[in-house]
C-alpha positions in Angstrom: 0.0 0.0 0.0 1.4 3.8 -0.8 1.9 5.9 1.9 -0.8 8.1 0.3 -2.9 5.1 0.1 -5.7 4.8 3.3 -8.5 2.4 4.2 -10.8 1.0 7.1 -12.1 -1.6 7.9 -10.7 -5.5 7.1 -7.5 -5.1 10.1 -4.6 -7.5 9.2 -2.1 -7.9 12.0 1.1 -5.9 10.6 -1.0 -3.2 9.3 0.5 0.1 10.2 -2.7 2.4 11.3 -3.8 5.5 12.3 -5.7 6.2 15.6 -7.2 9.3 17.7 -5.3 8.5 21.2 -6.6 10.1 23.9 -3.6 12.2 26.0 -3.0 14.3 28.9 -3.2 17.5 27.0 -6.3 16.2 24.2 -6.5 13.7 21.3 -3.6 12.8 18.8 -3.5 10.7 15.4 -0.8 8.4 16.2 0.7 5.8 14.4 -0.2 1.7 15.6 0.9 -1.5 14.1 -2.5 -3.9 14.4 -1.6 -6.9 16.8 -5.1 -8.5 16.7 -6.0 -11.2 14.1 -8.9 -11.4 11.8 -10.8 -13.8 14.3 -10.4 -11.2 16.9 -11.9 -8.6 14.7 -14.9 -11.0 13.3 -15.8 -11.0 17.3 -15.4 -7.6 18.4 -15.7 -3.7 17.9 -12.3 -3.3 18.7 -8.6 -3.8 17.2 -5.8 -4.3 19.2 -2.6 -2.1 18.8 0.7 -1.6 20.0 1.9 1.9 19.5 4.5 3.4 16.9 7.0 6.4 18.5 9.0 8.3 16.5 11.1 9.4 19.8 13.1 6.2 18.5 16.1 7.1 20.6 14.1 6.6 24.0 13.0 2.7 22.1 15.6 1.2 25.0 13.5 -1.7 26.3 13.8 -5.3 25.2 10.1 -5.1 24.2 10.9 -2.3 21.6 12.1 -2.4 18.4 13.1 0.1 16.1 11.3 -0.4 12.6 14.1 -0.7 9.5 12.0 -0.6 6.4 9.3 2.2 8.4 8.9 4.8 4.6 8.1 1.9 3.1 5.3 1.1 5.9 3.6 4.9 5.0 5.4 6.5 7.8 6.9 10.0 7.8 9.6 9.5 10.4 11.6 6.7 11.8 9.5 5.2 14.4 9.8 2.4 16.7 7.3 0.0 18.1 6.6 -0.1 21.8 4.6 -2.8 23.6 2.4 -0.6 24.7 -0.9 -2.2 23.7 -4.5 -1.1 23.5 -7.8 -1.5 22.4 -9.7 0.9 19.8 -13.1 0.6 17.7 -12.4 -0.1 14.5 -14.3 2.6 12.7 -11.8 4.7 14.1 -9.1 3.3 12.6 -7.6 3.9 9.2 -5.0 1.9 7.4 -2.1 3.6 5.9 0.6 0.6 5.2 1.8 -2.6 6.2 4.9 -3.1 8.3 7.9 -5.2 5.9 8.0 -8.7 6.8 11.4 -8.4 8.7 9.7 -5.5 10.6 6.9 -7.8 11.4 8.8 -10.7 12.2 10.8 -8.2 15.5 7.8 -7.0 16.5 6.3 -10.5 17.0 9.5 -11.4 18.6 8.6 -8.3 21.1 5.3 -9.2 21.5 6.0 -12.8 23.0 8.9 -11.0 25.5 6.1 -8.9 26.8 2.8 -10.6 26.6 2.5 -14.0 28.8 0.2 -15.8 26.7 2.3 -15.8 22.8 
């Protein structure tokens, strides 16, 4: 998918998103990566994410990963994934790329360091 390219609806885990995230100071459009699978999203309202950062020098923990291949994912600026998951309705969510396979592959691998159950 371009980086000019957007969509909703039909979440694939490794698809690099857009949400509104709620903050301290108001709502953002942040960058995600989708972590949920299809069955999950057949189920429920919601899509689970794990948040992109593009403060890539603070990406220290073993549970981040700093994305190689993140233009080609339709992001503007390096950015890192952080295991930092949540939960958001899908119609608020809009697909703007798809994290590379090796991308995919590390942030998987972060996933199962962080999350019991993987």
């Amino acid at each position: 998918m371009s980086p000019k390219a957007v969509r909703t609806g039909k979440f694939t885990a490794g698809d690099v998103v857009t949400v509104d995230f709620p903050g301290v100071v108001g709502i953002k459009r942040r960058p995600a990566v989708v972590v949920s699978t299809p069955l999950y999203h057949s189920q429920r309202p919601d899509v689970i994410i794990g948040i992109l950062t593009s403060r890539v020098e603070g990406a220290a923990a073993e549970t981040d990963y700093v994305l190689q291949n993140w233009a080609a994912a339709g992001l503007r600026h390096p950015s890192a994934f952080r295991a930092f998951l949540v939960t958001m309705p899908q119609a608020s969510i809009r697909v703007i790329g798809r994290l590379s396979d090796h991308d995919w592959k590390e942030v998987q691998a972060r996933l199962r360091s962080a999350v019991a159950a993987l």
